[in-house]
C-alpha positions in Angstrom: 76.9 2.6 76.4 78.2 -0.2 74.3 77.9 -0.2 70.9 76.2 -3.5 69.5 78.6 -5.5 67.4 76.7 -5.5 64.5 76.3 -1.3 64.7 80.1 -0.7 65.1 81.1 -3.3 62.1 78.5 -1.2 60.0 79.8 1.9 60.9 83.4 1.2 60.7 82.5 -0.6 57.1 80.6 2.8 56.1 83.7 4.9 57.1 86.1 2.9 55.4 83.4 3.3 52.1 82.9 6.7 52.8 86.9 7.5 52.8 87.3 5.4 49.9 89.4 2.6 51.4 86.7 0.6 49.4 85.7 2.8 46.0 83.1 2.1 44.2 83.2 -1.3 42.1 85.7 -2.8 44.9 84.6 -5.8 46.4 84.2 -5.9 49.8 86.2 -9.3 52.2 84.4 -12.0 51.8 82.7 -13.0 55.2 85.3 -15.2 57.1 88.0 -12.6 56.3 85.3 -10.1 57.6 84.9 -12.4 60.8 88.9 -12.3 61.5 89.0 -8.5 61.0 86.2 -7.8 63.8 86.9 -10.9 65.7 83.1 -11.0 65.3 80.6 -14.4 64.3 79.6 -14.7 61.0 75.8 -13.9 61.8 77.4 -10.4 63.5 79.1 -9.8 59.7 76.0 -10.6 58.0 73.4 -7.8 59.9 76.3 -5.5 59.4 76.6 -6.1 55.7 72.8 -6.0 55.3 72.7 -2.8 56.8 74.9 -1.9 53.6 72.8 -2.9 51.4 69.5 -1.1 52.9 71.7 2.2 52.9 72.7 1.8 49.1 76.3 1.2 50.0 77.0 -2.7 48.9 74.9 -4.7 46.2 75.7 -8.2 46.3 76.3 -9.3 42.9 75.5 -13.6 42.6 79.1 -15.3 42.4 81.0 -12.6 42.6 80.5 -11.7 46.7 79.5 -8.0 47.8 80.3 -5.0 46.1 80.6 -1.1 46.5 77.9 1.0 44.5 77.4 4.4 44.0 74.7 5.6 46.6 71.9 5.3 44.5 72.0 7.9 41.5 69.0 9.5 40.9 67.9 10.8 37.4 65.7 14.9 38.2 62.7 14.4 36.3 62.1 18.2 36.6 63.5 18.6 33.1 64.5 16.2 30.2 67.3 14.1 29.8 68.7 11.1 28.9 69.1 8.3 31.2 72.9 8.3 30.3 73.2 11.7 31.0 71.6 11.6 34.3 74.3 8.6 35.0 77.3 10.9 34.0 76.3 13.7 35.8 76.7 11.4 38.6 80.0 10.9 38.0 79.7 6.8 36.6 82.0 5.8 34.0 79.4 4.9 31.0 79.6 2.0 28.8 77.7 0.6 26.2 77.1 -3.0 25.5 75.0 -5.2 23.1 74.3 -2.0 20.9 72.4 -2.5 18.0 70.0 0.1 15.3 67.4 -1.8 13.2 65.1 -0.3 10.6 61.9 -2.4 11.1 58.0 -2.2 11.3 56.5 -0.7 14.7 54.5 -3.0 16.4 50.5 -1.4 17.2 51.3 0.2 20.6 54.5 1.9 19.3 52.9 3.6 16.4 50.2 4.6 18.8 52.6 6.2 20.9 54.5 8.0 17.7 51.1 8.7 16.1 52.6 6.8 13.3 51.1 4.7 10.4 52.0 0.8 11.1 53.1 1.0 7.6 56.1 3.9 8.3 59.2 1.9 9.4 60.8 3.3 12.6 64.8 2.7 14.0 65.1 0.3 16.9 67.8 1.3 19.1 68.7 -1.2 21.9 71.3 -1.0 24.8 72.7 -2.8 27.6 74.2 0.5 29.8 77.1 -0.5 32.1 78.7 1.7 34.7 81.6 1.1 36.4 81.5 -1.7 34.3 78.8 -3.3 35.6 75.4 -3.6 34.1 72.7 -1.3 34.9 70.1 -0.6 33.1 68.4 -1.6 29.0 67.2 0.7 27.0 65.2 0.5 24.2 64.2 3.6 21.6 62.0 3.7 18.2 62.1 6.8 16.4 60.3 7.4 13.4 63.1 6.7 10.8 61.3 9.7 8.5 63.0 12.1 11.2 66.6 10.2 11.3 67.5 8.9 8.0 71.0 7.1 8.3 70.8 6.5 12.0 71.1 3.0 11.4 74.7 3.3 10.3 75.5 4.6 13.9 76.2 2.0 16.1 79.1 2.4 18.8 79.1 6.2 17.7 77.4 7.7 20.7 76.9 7.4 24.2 74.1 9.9 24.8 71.5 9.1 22.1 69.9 12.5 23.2 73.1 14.7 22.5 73.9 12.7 19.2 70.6 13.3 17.9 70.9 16.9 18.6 74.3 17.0 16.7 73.8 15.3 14.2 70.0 15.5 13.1 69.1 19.6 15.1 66.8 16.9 16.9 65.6 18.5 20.1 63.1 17.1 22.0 61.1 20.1 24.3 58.8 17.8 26.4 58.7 14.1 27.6 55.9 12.0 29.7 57.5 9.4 31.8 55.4 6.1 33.5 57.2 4.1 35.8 56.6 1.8 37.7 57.9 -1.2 39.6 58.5 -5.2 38.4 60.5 -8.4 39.0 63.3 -9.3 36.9 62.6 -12.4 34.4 65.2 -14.3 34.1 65.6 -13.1 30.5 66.1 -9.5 32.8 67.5 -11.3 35.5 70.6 -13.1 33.5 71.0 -9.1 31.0 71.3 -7.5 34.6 73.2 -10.5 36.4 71.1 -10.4 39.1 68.7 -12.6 41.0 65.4 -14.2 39.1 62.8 -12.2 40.7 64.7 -9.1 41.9 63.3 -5.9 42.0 63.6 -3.5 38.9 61.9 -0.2 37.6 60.6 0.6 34.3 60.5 4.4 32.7 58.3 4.0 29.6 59.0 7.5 27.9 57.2 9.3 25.0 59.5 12.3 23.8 57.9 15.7 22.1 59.1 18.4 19.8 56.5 21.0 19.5 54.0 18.3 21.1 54.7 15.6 18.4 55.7 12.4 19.1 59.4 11.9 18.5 60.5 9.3 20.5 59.0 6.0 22.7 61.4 4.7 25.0 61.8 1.9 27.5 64.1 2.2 30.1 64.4 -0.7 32.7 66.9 -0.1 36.1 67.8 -1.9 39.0 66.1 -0.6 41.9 68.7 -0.7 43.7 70.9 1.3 41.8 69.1 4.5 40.9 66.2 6.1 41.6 63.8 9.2 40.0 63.2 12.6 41.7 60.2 14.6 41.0 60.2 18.4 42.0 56.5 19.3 42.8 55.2 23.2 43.3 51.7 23.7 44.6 48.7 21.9 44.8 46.2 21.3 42.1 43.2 20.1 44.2 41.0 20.1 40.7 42.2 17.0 39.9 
């Protein structure tokens, strides 16, 4: 049976992907050179390339064209780490942009979350995370500044905040409680992430424990199509 038009430009796009003829960050021909290298219409390029992007392998990134991503990494939430860390076990090249550390007041809901006085300052850590030099994901942390002293001085000296506050400060954290959950990019979002007003992002608000006190609160907001979480379940707890 003949293959339809649209199904062998896909596949023959997805082998050249998959056997890195394209890598990962390459942009892809733009659709009249795509038309000339199928000798197919411009409608046949476009299911094909929207295939892509429903399998995770192209993103298309507003004035720029389409582009090769790395098939959706996914961050295990069956133990904790950083959302860095989950990235460069993936094999992404990490960088950070738009870093800065603040020693400031916490508003009411963080010091709920840190079980803090309003009145004890905490250190704002914000991030814009690029890989493949392309941004990702921001990430906002307050820790209560009583447990980091100094931190403030550390800008541009770590990637992984979870691994620097370990070395530095013996800061472990045992447990964490993640919430995510789904919304559209503002255009504040949308123009941080370059992508479309209105796209569709994830959110990871994350309170971190050492020996079940509050250590960290954490805000973590993804493209959607980029990553993803995994959560290992065992048994059923029908009590709840």
């Amino acid at each position: 049976m003949k293959t339809i038009a649209y199904l062998a430009v896909y596949n023959r796009l997805k082998e050249m992907i998959e056997n890195h003829v394209y890598k990962v960050g390459d942009m892809l021909p733009p659709e009249h050179a795509l038309e000339k290298m199928f000798q197919v219409s411009r409608i046949t390029v476009r299911r094909a390339v929207k295939l892509l992007i429903d399998d995770g392998y192209v993103i298309i990134k507003p004035g720029k064209g389409t582009m090769v991503v790395n098939r959706t990494a996914t961050q295990r939430l069956n133990y904790v780490s950083s959302f860095t860390e989950a990235l460069k076990n993936k094999g992404f090249d990490i960088q950070l942009n738009d870093c800065s550390i603040e020693v400031i007041d916490p508003t009411q809901e963080v010091a709920e979350k840190l079980k803090i006085s309003e009145k004890e300052k905490v250190v704002c850590i914000k991030r814009a995370v690029y890989a493949n030099s392309d941004p990702f994901a921001l990430i906002t942390n307050y820790i209560p500044y009583s447990m980091v002293p100094g931190l403030e001085h550390d800008v541009g000296h770590f990637v992984s905040l979870y691994s620097f506050l370990e070395y530095k400060f013996n800061y472990t954290i045992d447990t964490a409680t993640d919430t995510i959950s789904a919304i559209n990019a503002t255009k504040e979002l949308a123009e941080k992430l370059k992508l479309e007003e209105g796209a569709a992002l994830l959110i990871n608000v994350r309170t971190s424990f050492k020996e079940s006190v509050p250590v960290e609160y954490a805000i973590t907001i993804v493209d959607s199509r980029q990553f993803s979480y995994s959560v290992n379940m065992v048994g059923r707890n029908l009590s709840n």
